[in-house]
Backbone as ProteinMPNN parsed JSONL, in Angstrom:
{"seq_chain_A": "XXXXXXXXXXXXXXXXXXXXXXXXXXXXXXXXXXXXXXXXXXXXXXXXXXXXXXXXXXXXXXX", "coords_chain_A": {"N_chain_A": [[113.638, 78.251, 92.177], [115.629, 80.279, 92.892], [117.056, 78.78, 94.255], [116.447, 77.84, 96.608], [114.804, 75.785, 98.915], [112.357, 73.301, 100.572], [113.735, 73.471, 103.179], [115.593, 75.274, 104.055], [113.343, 77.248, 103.363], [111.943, 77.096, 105.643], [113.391, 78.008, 107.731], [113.785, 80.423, 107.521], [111.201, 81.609, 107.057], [111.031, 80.888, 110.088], [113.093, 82.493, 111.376], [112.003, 84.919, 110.842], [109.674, 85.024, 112.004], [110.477, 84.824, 114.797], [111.995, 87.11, 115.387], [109.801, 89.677, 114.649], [107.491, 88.755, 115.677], [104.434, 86.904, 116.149], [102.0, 88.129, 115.788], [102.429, 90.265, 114.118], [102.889, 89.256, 111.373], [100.356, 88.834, 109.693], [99.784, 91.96, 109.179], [102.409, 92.359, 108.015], [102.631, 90.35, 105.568], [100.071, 91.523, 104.356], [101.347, 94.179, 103.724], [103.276, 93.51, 102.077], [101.834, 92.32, 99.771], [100.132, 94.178, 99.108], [102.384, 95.42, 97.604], [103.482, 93.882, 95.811], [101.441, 93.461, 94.107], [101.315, 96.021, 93.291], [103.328, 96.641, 92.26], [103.001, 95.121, 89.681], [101.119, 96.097, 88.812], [102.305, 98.594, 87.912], [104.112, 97.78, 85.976], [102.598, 96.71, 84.164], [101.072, 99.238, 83.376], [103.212, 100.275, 82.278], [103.837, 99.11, 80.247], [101.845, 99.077, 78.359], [102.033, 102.063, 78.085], [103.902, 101.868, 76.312], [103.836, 101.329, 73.429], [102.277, 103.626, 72.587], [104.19, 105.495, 72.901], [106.208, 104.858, 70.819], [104.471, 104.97, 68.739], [103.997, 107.275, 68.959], [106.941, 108.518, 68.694], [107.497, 108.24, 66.044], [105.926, 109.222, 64.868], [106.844, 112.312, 64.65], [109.32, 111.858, 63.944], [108.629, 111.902, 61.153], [107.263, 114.221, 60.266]], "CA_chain_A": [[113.392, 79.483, 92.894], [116.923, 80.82, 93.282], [118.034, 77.042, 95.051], [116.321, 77.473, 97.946], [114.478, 74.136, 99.383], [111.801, 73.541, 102.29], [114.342, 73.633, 104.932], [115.865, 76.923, 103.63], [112.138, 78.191, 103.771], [111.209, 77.237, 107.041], [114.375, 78.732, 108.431], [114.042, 82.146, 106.922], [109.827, 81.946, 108.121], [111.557, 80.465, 111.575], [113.543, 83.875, 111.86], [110.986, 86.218, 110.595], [108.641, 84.91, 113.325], [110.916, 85.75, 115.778], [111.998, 88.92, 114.938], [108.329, 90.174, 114.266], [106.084, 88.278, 116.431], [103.081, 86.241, 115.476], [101.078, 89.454, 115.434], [102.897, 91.389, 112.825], [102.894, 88.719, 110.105], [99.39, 89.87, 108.978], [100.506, 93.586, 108.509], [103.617, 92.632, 107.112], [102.181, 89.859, 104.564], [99.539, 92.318, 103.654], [102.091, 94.667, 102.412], [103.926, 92.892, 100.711], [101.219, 91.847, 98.771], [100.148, 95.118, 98.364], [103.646, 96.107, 97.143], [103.611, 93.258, 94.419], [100.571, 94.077, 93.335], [101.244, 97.421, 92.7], [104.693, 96.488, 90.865], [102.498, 94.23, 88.555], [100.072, 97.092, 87.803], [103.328, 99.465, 87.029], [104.406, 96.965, 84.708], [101.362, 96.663, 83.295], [100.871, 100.049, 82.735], [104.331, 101.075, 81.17], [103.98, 97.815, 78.693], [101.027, 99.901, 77.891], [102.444, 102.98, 77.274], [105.476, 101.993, 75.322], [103.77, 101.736, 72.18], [101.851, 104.511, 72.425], [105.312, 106.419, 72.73], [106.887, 104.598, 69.478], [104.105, 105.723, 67.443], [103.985, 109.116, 69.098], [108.011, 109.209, 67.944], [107.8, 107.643, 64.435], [105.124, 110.832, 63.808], [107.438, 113.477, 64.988], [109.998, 111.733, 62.556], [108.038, 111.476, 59.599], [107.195, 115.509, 60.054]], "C_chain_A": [[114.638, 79.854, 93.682], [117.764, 79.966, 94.357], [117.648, 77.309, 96.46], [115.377, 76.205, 97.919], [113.499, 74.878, 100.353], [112.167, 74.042, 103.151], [114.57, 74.783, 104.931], [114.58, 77.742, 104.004], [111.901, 78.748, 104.646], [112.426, 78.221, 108.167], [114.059, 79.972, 108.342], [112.482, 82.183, 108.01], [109.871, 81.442, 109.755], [111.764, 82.246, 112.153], [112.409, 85.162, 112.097], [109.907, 85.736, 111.689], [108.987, 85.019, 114.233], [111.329, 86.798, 115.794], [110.907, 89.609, 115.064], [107.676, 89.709, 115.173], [104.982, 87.684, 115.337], [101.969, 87.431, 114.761], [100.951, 90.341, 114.344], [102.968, 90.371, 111.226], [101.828, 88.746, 109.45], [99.751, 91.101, 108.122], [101.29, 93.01, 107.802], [103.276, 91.366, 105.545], [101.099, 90.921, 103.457], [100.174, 93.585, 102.754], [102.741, 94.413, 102.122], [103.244, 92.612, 99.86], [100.695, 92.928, 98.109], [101.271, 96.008, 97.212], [104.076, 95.223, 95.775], [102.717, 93.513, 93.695], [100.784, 95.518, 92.825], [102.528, 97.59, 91.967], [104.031, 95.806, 89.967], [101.979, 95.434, 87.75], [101.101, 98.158, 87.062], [103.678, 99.171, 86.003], [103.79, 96.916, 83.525], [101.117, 97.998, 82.377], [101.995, 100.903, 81.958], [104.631, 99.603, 79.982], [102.863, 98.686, 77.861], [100.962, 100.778, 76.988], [103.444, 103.167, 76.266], [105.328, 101.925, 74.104], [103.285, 102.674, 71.545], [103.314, 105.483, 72.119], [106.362, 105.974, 71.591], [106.037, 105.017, 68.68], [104.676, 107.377, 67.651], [106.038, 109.676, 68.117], [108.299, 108.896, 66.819], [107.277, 109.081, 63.89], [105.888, 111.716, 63.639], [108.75, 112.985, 64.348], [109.715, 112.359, 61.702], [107.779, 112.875, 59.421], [108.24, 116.178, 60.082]], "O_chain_A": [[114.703, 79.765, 94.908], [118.732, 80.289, 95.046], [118.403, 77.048, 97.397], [115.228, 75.634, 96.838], [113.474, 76.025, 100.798], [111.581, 74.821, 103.903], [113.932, 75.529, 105.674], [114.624, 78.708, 104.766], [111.693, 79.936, 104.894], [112.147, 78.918, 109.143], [114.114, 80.62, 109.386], [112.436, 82.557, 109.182], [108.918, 81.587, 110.52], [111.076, 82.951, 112.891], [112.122, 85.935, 113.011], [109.3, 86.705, 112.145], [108.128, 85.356, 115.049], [110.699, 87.574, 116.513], [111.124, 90.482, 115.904], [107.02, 90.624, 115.67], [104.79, 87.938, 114.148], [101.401, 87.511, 113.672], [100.005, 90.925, 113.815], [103.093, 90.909, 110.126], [102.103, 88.679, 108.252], [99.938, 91.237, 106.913], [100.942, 93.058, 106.622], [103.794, 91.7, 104.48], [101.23, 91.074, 102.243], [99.824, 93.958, 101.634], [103.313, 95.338, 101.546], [103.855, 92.547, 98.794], [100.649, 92.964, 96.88], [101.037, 96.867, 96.361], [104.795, 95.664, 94.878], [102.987, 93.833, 92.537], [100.217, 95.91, 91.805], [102.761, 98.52, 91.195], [104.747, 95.876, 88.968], [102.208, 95.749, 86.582], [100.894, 98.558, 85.916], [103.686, 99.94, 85.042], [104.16, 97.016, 82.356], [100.993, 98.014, 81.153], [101.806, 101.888, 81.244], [105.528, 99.379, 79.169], [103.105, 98.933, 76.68], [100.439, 100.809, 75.874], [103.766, 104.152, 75.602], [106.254, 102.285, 73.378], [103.498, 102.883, 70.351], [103.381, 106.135, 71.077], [107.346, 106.695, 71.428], [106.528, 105.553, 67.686], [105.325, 108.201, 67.006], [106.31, 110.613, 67.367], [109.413, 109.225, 66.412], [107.746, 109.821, 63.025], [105.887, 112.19, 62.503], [109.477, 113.962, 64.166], [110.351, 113.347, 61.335], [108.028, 113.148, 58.247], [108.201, 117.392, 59.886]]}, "name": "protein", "num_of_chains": 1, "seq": "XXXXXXXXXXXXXXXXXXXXXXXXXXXXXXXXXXXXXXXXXXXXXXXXXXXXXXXXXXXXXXX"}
């Protein structure tokens, strides 16, 4: 996971708990999670559409 370690972790969630406060790491966990989740579902839905849009341009070849 890009060579970070425990210690590396706890440092970074050291900082971010002072910076922020105890209080705000709710809110700010919650969106983030909302914000991955909703890059998954983008993903999701343009893996989706991408074959729909190779047939759609094979047709408009072939005519």
């Amino acid at each position: 996971m890009f060579g970070l370690g425990l210690p590396e972790l706890l440092v970074i969630l050291f900082i971010i708990l002072i910076i922020f406060g105890a209080g705000k790491l709710p809110q700010i966990g919650e969106g983030l999670g909302k914000g991955i989740s909703n890059f998954k579902r983008s993903l999701k839905q343009d893996d989706e559409d991408s074959p729909n849009q190779e047939k759609d341009n094979t047709q408009k070849d072939e005519s």
